[in-house]
C-alpha positions as CSV (number, residue, x, y, z in Angstrom):
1,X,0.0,0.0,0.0
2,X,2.5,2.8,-1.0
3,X,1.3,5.9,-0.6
4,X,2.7,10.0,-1.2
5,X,2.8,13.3,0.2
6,X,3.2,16.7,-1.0
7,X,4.0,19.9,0.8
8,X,4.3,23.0,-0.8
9,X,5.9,24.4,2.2
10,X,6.8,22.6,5.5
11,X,3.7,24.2,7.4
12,X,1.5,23.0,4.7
13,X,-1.3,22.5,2.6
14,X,-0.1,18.6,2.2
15,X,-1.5,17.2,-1.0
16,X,-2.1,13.8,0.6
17,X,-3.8,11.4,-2.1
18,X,-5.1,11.5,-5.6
19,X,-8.5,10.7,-7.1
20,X,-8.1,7.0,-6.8
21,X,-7.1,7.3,-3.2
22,X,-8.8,5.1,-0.6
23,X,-11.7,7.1,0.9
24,X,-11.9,5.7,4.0
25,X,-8.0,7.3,4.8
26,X,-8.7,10.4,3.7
27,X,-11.8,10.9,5.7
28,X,-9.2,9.6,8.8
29,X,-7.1,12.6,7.8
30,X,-9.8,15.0,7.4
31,X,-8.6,15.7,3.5
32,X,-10.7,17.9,1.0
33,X,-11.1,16.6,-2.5
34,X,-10.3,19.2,-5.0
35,X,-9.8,20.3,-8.5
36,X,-7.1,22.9,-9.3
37,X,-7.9,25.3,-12.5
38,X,-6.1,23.7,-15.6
39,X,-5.7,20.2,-14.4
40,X,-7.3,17.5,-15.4
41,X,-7.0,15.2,-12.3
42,X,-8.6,15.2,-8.2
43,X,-6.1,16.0,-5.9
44,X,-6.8,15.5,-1.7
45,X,-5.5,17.8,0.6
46,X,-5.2,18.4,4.1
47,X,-4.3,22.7,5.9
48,X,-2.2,20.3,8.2
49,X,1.4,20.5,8.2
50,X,3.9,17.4,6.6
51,X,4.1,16.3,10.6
52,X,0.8,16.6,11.6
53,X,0.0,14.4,8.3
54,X,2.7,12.3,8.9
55,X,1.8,11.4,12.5
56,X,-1.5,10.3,11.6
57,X,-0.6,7.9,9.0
58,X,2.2,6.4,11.0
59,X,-0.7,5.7,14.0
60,X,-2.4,3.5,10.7
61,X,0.3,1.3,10.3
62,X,2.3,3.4,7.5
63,X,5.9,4.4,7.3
64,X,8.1,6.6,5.5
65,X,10.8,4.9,3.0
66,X,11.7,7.9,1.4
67,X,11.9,11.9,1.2
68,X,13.3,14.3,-1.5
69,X,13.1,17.9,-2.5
70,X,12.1,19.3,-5.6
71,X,12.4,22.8,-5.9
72,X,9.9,24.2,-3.3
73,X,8.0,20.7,-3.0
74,X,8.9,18.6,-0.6
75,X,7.9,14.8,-1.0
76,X,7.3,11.7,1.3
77,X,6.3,8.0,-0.2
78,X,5.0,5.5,2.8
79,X,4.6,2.5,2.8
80,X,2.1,-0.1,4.9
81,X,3.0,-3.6,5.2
């Protein structure tokens, strides 16, 4: 069950799941379901910050493997045995 997360900033908005993402979790995080103008894809997101995000999913069973930087983005992939 991997799963990503976006920060634009490290205080947030997290972009925490896409249109296909399991609705059950993002209810858990209290995410939104938007549509940004010019895209053509759902995004979730949460006002939370990365930690706040974070700290939920790891009390679900989920872990980080990885984290990078690009540009001002900041991204997390977790995964849940």
């Amino acid at each position: 069950h991997p799963l990503c997360c976006l920060s634009l900033q490290e205080v947030g908005p997290t972009m925490v799941g896409d249109e296909h993402s399991d609705p059950s979790l993002m209810s858990f995080l209290g995410a939104t379901k938007r549509n940004m103008l010019g895209n053509h894809f759902w995004e979730y997101y949460v006002n939370d910050a990365p930690r706040i995000v974070l700290n939920k999913l790891e009390s679900r069973g989920y872990r980080v493997v990885s984290m990078t930087g690009v540009g001002q983005t900041l991204v997390w992939c977790l995964h849940k045995e």
